[in-house]
N, C-alpha and C positions, 0 to 999 in steps of 0.2 A: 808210208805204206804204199802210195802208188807207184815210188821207183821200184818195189818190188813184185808190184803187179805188169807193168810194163817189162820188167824182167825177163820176167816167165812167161810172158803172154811171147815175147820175142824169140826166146828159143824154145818156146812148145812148137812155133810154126817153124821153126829150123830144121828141125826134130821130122814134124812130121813131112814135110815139103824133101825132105833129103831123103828119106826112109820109102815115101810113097805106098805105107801102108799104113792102117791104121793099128794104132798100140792102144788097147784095152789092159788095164787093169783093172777088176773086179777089186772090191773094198774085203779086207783082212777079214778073218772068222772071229770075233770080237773073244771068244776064252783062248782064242790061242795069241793073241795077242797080249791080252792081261795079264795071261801067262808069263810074257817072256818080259815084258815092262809096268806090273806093278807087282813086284815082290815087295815084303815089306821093307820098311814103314809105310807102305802104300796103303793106301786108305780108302771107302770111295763112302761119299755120303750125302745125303736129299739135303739141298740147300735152296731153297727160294724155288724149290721146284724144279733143281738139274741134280741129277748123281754127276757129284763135282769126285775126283780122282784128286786129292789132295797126298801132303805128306807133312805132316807136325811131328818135328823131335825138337831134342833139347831138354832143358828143365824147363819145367813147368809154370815154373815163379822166376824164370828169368825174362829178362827182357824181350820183348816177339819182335820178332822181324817179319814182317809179311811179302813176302816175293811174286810179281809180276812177271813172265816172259812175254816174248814178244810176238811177229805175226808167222804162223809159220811152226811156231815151235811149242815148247811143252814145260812142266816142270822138269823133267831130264837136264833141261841146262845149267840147275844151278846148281845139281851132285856134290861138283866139287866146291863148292862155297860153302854147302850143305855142311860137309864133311869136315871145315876149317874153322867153321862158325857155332857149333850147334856144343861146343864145352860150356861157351858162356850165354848163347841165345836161346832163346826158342824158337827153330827155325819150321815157319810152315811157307810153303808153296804149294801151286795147286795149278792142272790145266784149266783154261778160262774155259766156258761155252763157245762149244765150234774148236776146240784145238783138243790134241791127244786123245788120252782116253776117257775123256769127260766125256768128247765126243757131242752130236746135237744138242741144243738149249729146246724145249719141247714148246715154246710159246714162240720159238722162231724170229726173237728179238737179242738181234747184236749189236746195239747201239751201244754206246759209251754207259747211257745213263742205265741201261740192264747190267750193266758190268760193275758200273760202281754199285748196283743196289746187292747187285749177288755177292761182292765182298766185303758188306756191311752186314746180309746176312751169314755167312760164314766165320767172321769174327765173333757176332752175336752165338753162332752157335758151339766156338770151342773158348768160349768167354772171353774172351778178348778187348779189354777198353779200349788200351791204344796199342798204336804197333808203330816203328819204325815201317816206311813202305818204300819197298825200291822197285823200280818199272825200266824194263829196259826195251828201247823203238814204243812201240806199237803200245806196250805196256807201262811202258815212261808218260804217255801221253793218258792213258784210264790213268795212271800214280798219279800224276798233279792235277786231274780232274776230279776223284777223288777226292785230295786231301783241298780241294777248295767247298768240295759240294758236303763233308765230313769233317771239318776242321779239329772237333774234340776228339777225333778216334785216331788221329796222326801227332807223334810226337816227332818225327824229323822224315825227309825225304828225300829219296835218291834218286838220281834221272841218270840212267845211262843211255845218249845219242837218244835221248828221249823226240817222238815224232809229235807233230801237232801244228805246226806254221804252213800259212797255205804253199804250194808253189807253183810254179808255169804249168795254165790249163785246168788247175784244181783253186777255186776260190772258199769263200767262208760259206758255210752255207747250204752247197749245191751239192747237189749227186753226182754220179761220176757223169762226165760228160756223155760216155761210152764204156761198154766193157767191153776190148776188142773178143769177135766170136772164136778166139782159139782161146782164150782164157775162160770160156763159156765152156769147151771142152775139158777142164779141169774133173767135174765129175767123173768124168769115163777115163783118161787116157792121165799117166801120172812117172812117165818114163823115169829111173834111178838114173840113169845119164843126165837129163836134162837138171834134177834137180841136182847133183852134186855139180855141175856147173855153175848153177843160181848160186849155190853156197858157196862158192871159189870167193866171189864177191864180199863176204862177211868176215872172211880170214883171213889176218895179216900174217901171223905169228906159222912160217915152214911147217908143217909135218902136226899143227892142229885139226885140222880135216882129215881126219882118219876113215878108212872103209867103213868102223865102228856106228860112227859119228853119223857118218849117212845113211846107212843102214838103219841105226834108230831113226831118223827123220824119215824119211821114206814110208818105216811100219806106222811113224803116229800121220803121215798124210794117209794112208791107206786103211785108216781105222774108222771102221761103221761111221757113215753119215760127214765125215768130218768137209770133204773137199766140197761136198753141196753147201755144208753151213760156214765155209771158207770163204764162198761167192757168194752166199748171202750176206757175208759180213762184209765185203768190199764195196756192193751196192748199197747198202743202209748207213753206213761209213759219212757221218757230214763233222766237216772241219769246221769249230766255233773259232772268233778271234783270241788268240789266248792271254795278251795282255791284261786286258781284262780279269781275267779269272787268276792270272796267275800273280795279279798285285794284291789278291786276296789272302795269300798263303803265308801266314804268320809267323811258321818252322821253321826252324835251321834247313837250307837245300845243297844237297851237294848235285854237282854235276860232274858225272866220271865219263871218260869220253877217251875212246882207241884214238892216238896221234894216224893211226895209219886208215883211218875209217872208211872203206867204201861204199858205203850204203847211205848213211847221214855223215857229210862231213864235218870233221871237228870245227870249223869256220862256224857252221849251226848254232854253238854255244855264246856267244853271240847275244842273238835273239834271248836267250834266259838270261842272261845275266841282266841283261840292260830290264828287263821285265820282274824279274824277280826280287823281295825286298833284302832277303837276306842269304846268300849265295855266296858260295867258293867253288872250284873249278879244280879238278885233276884231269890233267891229260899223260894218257899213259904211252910210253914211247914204242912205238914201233908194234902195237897194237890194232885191233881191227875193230869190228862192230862188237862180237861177243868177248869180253873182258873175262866174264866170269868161266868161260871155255875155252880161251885161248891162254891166259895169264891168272888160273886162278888164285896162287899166292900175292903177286903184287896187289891185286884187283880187290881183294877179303881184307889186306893191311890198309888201301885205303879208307875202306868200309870201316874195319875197324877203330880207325883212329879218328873217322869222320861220330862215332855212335860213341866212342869215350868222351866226348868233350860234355857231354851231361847224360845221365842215364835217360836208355831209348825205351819206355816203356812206363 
């Protein structure tokens, strides 16, 4: 997460140092935005104390897959997985607190351990024992923190370029060192230039970056509250060692990982395996960060074939 906060902090000041004016965005009118991105199966419902903005299809009595996105983004990215998945699954995903249209967490706590507890009550509340759970970045790293702090409620787990190892400048432990003061200006100032450049970086696969594509990301950063509770979640943000935690994890792991990755390199995988007790590895050729929006048929087959090997649920 912090190559992506250095990211943006870098060409917000590009942005504004070149432009010599200041760009204000005002945050979206919350029904016109629900409007235009939770048609159904959109859902919104009081979990643990947040109106979570979920989406549950499938059958009922089939296997759940519970879906993770990552920092940045929404349930919108798994659509098309959604759409590939949901004959034989029970496919729910849901924006986390502080992303999309879930929008603020009202107790103002974005830790790891608020995350894992919001999706234990969420499960508890569309009954849910176990689920298959896949996390990808940001979301990879709440998935196997999770499925250690919950072990009866995870029957297999997926880590796509899953985040969580310290790196240069950021140790176990500690708060950000610093938040540079242009990444301070996030609340106010939210330019669609700068961000569909930040996203150039997540996409391997030609002509997946669409106007579409950023357009949506744009409205869910510009939706009520979300870019203050974006920065609150970067400053509350402390990396544990995950060895540790992650030699706890009983389940079958897959880890699916873009060959072309720029955000976490595929090199990263690495680090899980040698951690992990029981792990396989798909690297997908000529892919980027987002598998499931860049390659969602290849991406859903390896899913698939990873959640045949015993029933997920």
């Amino acid at each position: 997460m912090r190559r992506w906060v250095t990211i943006f902090a870098v060409m917000l000041g590009l942005i504004l140092l070149a432009g010599g004016i200041w760009l204000h965005n005002p945050d979206l009118p919350r029904d016109a935005v629900e409007r235009r991105y939770a048609p159904p199966p959109s859902q919104f419902l009081e979990v643990a104390g947040v109106r979570l903005h979920i989406r549950d299809t499938g059958p009922r009595d089939g296997p759940a897959v519970l879906l993770i996105h990552g920092f940045g983004s929404s349930l919108h990215t798994w659509e098309a997985w959604t759409a590939l998945l949901q004959d034989r699954f029970r496919i729910v995903s849901l924006d986390l607190p502080g992303f999309g249209l879930t929008g603020p967490d009202p107790t103002g706590d974005y830790t790891d351990e608020r995350s894992i507890a919001v999706l234990a009550a969420l499960m508890d509340r569309l009954g849910i024992a176990r689920a298959a759970v896949v996390g990808s970045s940001m979301g990879g790293r709440i998935a196997w923190r999770f499925a250690a702090a919950q072990p009866s409620r995870v029957s297999k787990l997926v880590l796509m370029a899953p985040d969580g190892f310290a790196s240069p400048g950021r140790g176990y432990g500690d708060a950000p060192e610093s938040v540079p003061w242009l990444m301070r200006l996030l609340p106010y100032t939210a330019p669609k230039p700068l961000l569909r450049s930040t996203m150039r970086n997540a996409y391997a696969v030609p002509g997946a970056l669409t106007d579409e594509t950023v357009d949506r990301y744009h409205a869910m950063l510009l939706a009520p509250g979300v870019r203050r509770a974006i920065l609150d979640r970067v400053l509350q943000t402390r990396l544990v060692p995950p060895e540790p935690i992650l030699a706890t994890i009983r389940v079958p792991v897959l880890l699916l990982w873009g060959e072309q990755d720029g955000a976490v390199p595929v090199s990263h995988a690495a680090d899980y395996e040698a951690a992990l007790p029981d792990v396989r590895t798909v690297i997908l050729p000529g892919i980027g960060h987002v598998p499931m929006e860049e390659a969602p048929e290849a991406s859903a087959r390896a899913l698939r074939a990873f959640l045949a090997d015993a029933p997920a649920g």
